[in-house]
matplotlib code that plots the C-alpha trace (Angstrom):
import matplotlib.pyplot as plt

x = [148.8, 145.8, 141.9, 139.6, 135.6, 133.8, 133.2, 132.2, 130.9, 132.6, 129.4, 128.6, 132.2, 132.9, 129.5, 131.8, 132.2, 135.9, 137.3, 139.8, 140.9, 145.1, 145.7, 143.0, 141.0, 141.2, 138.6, 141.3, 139.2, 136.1, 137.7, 138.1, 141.8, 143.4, 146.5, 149.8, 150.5, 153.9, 157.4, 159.3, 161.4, 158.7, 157.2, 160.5, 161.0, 157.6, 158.1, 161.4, 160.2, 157.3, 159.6, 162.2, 159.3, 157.6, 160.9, 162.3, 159.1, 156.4, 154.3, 153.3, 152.6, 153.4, 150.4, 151.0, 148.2, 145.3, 142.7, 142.0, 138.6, 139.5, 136.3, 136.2, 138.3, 139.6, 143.4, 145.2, 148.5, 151.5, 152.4, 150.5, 152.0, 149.5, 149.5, 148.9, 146.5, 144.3, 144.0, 140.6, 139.4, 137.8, 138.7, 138.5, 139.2, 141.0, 138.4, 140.5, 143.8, 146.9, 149.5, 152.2, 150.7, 153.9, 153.7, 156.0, 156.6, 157.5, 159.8, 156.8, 154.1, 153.3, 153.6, 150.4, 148.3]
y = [98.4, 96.6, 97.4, 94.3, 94.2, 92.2, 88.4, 88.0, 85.7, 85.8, 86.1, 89.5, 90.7, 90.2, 93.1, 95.6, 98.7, 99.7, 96.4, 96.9, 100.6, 100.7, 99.3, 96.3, 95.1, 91.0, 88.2, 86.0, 83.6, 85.5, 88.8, 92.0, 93.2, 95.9, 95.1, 97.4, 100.4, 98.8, 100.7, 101.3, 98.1, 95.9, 97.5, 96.7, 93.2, 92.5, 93.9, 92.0, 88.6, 89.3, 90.1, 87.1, 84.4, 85.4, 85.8, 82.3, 80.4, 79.8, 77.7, 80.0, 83.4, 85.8, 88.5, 90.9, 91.9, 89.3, 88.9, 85.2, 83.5, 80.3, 79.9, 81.0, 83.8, 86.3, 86.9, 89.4, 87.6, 89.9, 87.4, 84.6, 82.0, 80.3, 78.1, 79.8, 76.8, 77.9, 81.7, 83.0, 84.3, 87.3, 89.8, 89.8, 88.0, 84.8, 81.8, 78.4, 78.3, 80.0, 77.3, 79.6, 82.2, 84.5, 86.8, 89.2, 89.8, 93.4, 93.3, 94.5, 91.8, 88.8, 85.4, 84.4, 87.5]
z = [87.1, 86.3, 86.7, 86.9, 87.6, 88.8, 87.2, 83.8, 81.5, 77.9, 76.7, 78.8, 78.1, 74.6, 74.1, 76.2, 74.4, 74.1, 74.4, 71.9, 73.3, 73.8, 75.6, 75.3, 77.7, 78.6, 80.3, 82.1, 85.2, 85.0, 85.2, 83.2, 83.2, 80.7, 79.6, 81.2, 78.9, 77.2, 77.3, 74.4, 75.6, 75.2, 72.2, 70.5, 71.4, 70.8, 66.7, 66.8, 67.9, 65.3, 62.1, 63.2, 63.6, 60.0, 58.5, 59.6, 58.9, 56.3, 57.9, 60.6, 60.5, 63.9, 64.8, 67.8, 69.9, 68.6, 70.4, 71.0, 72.1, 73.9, 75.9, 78.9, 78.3, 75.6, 76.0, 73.8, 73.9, 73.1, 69.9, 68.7, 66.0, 63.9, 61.2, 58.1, 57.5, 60.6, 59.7, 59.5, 55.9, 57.9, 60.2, 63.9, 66.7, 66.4, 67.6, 69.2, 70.8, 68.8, 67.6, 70.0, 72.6, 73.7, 76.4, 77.6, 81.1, 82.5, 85.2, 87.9, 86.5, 88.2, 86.2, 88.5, 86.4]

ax = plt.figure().add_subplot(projection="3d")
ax.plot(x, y, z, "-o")
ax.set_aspect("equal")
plt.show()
């Protein structure tokens, strides 16, 4: 289940305490959704499909849970791919569009969400 508030601007959300609490919190279309607590199916596939991307290529690397600032919103994608070229020298959030964005659907969530 998700929560969601009311409309946001990226702005307005991105000074939310607590945005990175598990599970994380996401703007997606002006509203504030936390992310579904994973099960321990998920949680494996998710470390699986990280270990085979960065052991299969070098020039991208495979980050799970990133979040990602692609104005409007801030999506913490399950996986992103970027090009190692493209990684920040700092850390935080990831600021542009990831090279892959991989999301893994539970059986109960909606592909609309």
């Amino acid at each position: 289940m998700t929560l969601a508030l009311a409309t946001l601007t990226l702005e307005a959300f991105l000074t939310h305490p607590n945005l990175e609490e598990s599970p994380a919190w996401e703007l997606i279309d002006g509203r504030k959704l936390q992310k579904p607590m994973p099960t321990l199916f998920h949680s494996r596939l998710q470390r699986n499909l990280v270990n085979w991307l960065n052991a299969h290529s070098e020039a991208f690397e495979a980050i799970q849970e990133l979040r990602c600032i692609i104005p409007p919103d801030s999506p913490v994608p399950d996986i992103v791919a970027i090009a190692r070229d493209r990684l920040p020298d700092q850390d935080g959030p990831f600021h542009g569009t990831p090279d892959w964005l991989i999301e893994i659907r539970s059986p109960d969530q909606s592909t609309l969400n």
